[in-house]
N, C-alpha and C positions, 0 to 999 in steps of 0.2 A: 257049329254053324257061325256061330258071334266071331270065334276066333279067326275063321275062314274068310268074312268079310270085311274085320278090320286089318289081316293080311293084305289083302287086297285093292283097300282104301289106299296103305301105306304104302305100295308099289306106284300107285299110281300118284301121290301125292312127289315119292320122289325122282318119277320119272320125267314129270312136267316142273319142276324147280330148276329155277334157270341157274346156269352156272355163271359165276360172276368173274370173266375173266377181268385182270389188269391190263389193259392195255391203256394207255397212258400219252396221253400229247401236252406238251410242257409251251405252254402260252406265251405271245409277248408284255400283253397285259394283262394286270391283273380283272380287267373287264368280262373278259372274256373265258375266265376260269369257272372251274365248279369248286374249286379246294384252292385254299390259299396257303402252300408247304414252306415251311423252315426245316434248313437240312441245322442238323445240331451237332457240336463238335462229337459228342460222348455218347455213348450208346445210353445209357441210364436216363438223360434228357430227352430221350425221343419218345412217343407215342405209337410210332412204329419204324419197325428195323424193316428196312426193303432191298433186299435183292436185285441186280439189273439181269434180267436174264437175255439169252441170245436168241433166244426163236419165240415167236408168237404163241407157239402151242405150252411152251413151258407156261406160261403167264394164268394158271388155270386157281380160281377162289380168291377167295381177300385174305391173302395169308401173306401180300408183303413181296409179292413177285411179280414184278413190275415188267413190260416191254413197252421201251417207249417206239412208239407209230411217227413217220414223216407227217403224216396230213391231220389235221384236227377232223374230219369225219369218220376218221379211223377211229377213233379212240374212246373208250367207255369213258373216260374220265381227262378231263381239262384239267389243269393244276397250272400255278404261277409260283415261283420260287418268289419268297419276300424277303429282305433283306433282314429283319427286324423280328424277334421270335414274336413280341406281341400285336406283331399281324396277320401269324399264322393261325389259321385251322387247325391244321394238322402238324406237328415239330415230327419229322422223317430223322434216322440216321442209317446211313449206307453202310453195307454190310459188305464180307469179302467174299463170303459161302453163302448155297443157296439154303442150307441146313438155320442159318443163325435167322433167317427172315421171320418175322411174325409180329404180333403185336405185343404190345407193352402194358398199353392203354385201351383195354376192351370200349372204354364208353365213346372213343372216338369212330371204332368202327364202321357204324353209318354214314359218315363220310365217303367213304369208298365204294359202296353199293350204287 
């Protein structure tokens, strides 16, 4: 019976957890951002390796799979590229495959939610 309702519990805990797409609108200011990104020459100095994907539907979790959106109300997340690694939030490096996207640096994670 125990086992049957913590079944149950857990269908439903994962049926209402919201999926965290990427969708992504790259700001003029940094005012206006949620994440302030440094893209890094070397994959080893990034925090997260990300993906540009081609369609909106690929862009699904925080795993680094990015679609960038035309309009800032698109978009789950604001970002400002800074010039300057120690102004970043987050140090990004671009990837060629969608296979290499993910994180580096699990503690920055929260960021991206």
């Amino acid at each position: 019976m125990k086992t049957c309702i913590y079944l149950i519990i857990m269908e439903i805990i994962l049926f209402i957890t919201p999926i965290f797409p990427q969708k992504v609108y790259s700001s003029q200011f940094s005012s206006q951002a949620d994440v302030k990104v440094f893209v890094t020459d070397y994959e080893s100095q990034a925090d997260l390796k990300v993906f540009k994907v081609k369609y909106q539907s690929e862009a699904k979790g925080n795993e680094g799979l990015w679609f960038f959106v035309e309009y800032q109300s698109q978009a789950d997340k604001k970002i400002y590229f800074v010039e300057y690694e120690s102004q970043a939030d987050l140090k990004i490096y671009f990837v060629e495959y969608k296979s290499q996207a993910g994180w580096r640096n699990k503690k920055k994670i929260h960021l991206m939610y």
